[in-house]
C-alpha positions as CSV (number, residue, x, y, z in Angstrom):
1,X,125.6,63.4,-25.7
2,X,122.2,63.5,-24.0
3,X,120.8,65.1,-20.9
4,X,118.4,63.6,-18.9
5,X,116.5,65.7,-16.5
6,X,114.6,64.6,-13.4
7,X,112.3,67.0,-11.5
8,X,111.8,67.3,-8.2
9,X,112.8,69.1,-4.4
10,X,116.0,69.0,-2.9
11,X,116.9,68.0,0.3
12,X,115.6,64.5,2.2
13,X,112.3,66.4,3.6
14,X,110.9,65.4,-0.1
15,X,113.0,62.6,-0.9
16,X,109.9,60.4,-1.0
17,X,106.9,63.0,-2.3
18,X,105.1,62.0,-5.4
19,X,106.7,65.5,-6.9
20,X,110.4,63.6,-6.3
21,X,109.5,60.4,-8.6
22,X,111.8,62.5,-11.7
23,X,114.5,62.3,-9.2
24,X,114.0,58.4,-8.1
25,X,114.0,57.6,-12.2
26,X,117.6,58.9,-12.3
27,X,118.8,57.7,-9.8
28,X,117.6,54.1,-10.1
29,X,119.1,54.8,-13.9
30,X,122.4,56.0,-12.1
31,X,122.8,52.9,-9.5
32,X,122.1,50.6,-12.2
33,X,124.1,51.7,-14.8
34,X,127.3,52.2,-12.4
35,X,127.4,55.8,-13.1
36,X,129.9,58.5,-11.5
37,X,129.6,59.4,-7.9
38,X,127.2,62.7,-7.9
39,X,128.9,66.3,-7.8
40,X,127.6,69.4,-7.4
41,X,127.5,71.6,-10.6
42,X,124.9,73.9,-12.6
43,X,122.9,74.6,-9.1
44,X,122.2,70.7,-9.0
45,X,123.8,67.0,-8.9
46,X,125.2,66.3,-11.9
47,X,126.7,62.5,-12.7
48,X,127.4,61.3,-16.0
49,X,127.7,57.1,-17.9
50,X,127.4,55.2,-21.0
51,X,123.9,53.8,-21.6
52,X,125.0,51.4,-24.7
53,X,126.7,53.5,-27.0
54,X,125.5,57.1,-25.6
55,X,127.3,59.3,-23.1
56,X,124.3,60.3,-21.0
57,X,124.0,63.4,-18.7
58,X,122.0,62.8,-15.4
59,X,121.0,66.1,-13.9
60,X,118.9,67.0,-10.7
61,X,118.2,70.4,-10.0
62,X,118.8,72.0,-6.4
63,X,117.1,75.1,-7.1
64,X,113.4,74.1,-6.2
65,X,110.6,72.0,-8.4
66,X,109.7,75.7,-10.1
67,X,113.0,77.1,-10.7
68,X,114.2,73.8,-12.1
69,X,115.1,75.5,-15.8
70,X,117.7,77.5,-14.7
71,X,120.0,74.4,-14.0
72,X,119.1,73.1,-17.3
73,X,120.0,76.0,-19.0
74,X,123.3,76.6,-17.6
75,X,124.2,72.7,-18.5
76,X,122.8,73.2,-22.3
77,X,124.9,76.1,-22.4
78,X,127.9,74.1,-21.3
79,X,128.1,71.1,-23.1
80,X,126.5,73.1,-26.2
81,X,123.3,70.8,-26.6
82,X,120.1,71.7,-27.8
83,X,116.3,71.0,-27.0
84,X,116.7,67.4,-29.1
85,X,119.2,66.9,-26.4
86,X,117.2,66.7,-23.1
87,X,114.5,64.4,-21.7
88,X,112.7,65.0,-18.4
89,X,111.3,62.9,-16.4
90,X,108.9,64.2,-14.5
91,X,105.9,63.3,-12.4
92,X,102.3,63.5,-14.1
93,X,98.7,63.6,-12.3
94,X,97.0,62.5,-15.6
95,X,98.2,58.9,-15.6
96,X,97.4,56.0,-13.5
97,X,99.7,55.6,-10.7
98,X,103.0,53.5,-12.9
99,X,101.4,54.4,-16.4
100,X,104.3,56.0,-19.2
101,X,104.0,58.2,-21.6
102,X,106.6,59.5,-23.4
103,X,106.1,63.0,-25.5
104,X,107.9,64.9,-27.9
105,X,107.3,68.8,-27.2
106,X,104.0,70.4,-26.2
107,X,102.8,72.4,-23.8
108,X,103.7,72.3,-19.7
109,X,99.6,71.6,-18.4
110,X,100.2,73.7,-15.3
111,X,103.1,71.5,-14.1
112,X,105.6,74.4,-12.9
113,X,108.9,72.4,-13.3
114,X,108.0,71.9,-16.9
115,X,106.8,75.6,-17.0
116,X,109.9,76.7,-15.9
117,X,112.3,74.3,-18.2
118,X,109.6,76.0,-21.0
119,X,111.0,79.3,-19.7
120,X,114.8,78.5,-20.0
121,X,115.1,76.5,-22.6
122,X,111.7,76.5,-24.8
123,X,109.0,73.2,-25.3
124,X,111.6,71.0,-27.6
125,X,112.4,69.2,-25.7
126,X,111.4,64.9,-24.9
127,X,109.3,63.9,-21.6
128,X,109.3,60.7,-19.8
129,X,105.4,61.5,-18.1
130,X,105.4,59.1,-14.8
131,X,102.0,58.4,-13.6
132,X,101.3,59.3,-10.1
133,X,97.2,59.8,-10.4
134,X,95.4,62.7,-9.4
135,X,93.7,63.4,-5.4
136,X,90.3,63.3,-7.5
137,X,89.7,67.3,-6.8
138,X,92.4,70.6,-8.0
139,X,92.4,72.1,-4.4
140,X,93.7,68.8,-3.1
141,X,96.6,68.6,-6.0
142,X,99.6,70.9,-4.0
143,X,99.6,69.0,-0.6
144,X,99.0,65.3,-2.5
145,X,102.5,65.6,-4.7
146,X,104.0,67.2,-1.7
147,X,103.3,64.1,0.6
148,X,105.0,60.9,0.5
149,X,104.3,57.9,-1.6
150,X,102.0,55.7,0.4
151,X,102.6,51.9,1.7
152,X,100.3,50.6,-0.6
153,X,102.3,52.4,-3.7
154,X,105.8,50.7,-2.7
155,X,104.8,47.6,-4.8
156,X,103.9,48.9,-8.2
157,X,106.6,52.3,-7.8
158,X,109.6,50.0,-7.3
159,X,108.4,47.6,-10.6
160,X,108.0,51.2,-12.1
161,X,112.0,52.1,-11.4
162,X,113.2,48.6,-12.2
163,X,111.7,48.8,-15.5
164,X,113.1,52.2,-16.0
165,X,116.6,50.9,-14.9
166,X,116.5,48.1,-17.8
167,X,114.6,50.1,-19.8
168,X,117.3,53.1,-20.1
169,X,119.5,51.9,-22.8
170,X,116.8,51.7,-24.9
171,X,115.5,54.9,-24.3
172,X,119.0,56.8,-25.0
173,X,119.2,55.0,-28.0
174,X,115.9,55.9,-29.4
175,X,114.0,52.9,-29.3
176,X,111.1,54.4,-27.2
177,X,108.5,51.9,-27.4
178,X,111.3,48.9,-26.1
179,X,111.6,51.0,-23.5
180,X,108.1,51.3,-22.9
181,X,108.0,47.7,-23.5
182,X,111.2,47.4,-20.6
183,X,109.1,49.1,-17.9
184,X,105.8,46.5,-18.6
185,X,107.8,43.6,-18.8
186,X,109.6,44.7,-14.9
187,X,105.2,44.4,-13.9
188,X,104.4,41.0,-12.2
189,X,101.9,39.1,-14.4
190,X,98.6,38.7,-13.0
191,X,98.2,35.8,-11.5
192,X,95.6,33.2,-12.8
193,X,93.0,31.8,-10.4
194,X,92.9,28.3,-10.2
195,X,90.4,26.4,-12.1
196,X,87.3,25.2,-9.8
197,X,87.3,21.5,-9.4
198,X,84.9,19.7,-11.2
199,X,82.3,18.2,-9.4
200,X,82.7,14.5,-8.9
201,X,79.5,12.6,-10.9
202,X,77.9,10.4,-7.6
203,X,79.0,6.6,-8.2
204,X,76.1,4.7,-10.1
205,X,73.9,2.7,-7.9
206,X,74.7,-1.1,-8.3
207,X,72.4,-3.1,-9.6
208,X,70.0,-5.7,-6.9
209,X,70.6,-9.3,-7.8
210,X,68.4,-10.6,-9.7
211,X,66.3,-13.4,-7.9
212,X,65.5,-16.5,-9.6
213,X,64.1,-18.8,-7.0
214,X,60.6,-20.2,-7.6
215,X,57.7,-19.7,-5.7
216,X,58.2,-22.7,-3.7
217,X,62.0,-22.2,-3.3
218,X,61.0,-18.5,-1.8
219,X,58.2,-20.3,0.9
220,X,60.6,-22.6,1.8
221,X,63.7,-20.5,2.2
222,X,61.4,-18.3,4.4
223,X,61.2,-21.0,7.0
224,X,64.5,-22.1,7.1
């Protein structure tokens, strides 16, 4: 059995920040994958599925972005998992808007949902880092991930959750660079600009008969 954890705030004030996008991943994983309804459990939403041949865990915490670890702690407990059990998905300034990364272990980098999963549970545990860039400046960071996903994102953040969707199988069974592979293919290709047309080569000029009258023939033909 696995747990997958997706970061983020509760309640639909948030539902569309930059700091939510853990939360879209499992729930795009969830509708796709016909998963149970959601119930409350652990102080989140807990829902539960098959992903190929692994029973898979989907858990959003209610408690607030930076006391997220205390729901993951009480469902390890539970089900008796460990570290090796749990992903979290979870948003990431350092990549380009739709990058992936996945990462086994490590440090937190500031990022207070991970610091506080670090608290409960220790750094064992497997990330799924979902690009949402950075504001360009650190003052600017708190109010960009806790404002909404702009128009211009909606086109590249829903090939990002469709890739994630298809991708998910792959993931719970290991195979992360499929579903790395999952989440490029759901990317439109870019499309090729046409070829400029030739220019057409101006026709040859046609040749001026060739005139083979005499002298004679010419001075009389000019008075005719």
């Amino acid at each position: 059995m696995q747990l997958w954890v997706g970061l983020g705030n509760p309640g639909t004030k948030y539902s569309h920040n930059r700091h939510n996008i853990g939360f879209m991943a499992l729930e795009r994983v969830a509708e796709d994958h016909g998963f149970a309804p959601w119930r409350s459990k652990f102080q989140g939403l807990l829902t539960e599925g098959r992903l190929g041949a692994e029973k898979v865990l989907l858990l959003k915490p209610e408690t607030f972005m930076n006391l997220s670890g205390q729901a993951v702690g009480e469902a390890m407990r539970f089900y008796k998992l460990t570290p090796a059990d749990v992903t979290v998905f979870h948003d990431e300034l350092d990549l380009a808007p739709g990058k992936v990364r996945l990462k086994q272990g490590g440090g937190h980098a500031g990022h207070n949902g991970l610091r506080s999963v670090h608290g409960h549970i220790g750094a064992d545990y497997a990330r799924v880092r979902l690009g949402i860039g950075h504001p360009g400046h650190k003052d600017r960071v708190a109010s960009y991930v806790l404002s909404d996903f702009a128009k211009a994102d909606q086109d590249w953040l829903e090939d990002l959750l469709r890739g994630i969707g298809r991708g998910a199988p792959d993931l719970a069974a290991g195979e992360g660079p499929k579903f790395l592979n999952a989440i490029a293919q759901a990317r439109p290709a870019p499309q090729k600009t046409a070829p400029k047309p030739k220019p057409e080569k101006p026709d040859a000029p046609v040749a001026e008969p060739q005139d083979t009258r005499n002298p004679m023939q010419k001075l009389l033909d000019k008075f005719k």
